[in-house]
N, C-alpha and C positions, 0 to 999 in steps of 0.2 A: 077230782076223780083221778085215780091212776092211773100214769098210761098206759099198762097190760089191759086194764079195765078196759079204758078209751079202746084199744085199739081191739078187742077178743068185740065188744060193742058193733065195732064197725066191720069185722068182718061175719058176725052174727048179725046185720044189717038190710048184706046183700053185695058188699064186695068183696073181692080173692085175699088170700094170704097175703100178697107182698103189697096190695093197694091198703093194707090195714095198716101193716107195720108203718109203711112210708107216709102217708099219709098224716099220723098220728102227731108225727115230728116235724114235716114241711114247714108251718108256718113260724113255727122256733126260728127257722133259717133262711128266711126270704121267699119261701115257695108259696104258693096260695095254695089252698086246697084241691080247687076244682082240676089245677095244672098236676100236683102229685097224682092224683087217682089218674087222670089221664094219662101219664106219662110211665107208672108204674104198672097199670093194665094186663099190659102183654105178660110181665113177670109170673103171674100167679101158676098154680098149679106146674111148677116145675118149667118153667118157660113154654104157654101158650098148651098147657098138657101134653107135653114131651115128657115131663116126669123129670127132669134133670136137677140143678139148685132149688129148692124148695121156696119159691114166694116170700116166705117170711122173712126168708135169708137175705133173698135178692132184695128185699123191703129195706133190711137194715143196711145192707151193704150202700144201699142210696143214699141213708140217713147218714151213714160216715164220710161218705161222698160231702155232702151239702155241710158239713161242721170243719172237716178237714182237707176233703180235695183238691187236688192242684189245679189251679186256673190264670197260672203266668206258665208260658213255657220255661224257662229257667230254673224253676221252683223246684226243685230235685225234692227238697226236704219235706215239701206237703205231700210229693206223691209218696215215699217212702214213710210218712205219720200213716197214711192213708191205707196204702198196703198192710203197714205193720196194723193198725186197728183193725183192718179185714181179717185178716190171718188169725187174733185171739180172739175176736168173735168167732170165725169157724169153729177155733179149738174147744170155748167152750161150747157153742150148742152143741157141737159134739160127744164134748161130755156127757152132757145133758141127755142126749139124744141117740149118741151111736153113728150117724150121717148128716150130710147135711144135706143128702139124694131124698126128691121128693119121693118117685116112684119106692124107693126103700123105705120110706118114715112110712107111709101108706100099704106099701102090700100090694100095689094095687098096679096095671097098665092104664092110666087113663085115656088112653085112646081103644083100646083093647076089649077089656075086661068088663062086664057086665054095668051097666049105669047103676040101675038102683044100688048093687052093691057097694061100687065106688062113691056115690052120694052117702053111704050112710059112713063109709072109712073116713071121709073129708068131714062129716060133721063129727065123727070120735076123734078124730085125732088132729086137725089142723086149729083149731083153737087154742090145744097146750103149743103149739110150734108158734101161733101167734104170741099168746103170753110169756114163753119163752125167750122169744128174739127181742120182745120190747124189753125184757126185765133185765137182758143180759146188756141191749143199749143204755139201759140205766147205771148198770156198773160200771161201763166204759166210759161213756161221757158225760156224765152228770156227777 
């Protein structure tokens, strides 16, 4: 199965945006499962529905994390791989997308604004931001 599939699957499941994206790729890189979703949680909906980084974003920015990140303090050169991966992922979902601001992809205050209505923008639109962010992790590091 592909991983846009795998991971649009799992947030059509019953988990958030950024538990989809992160999740999908954890165990590629040493993470188990049950520790990504936990860990990645808070992310979804814009950080904890603040509307901010979009989940899927913050999903993948994990995933570059865990392939690339720096984990010697000296390591200048993986934080700086690390960074520079973050930064052309932005650029394209951007592309893609216009933002990488939850509340903006959405339309929506999720803290604010009407529930049913915001439940129905989250299932139009946080799927393509799912399948987006995985597809765009595929061009990077794979």
């Amino acid at each position: 199965m592909a991983k846009a599939t795998q991971a649009v699957e799992c947030f059509h499941s019953g988990f958030n945006c950024a538990q989809a994206v992160f999740s999908t790729y954890s165990e590629e890189f040493g993470l188990d499962k049950e520790t990504a979703l936990k860990l990645s949680c808070g992310l979804g909906a814009g950080m904890g529905r603040l509307g901010h980084v979009c989940g899927a974003v913050s999903g993948a920015y994990l995933v570059i994390g865990l392939k690339y990140g720096q984990f010697q303090p000296n390591d200048k050169e993986e934080k700086e791989k690390t960074y520079a991966m973050v930064q052309e992922f932005s650029k394209r979902f951007e592309e893609r997308n216009g933002t990488t601001i939850c509340r903006d992809l959405l339309g929506v205050d999720l803290l604010q604004d009407d529930k049913v209505f915001t439940a129905e923008r989250i299932k139009e639109v946080c799927p393509k931001m799912v399948q987006d962010a995985t597809e765009i992790i595929e061009e990077l590091l794979f």
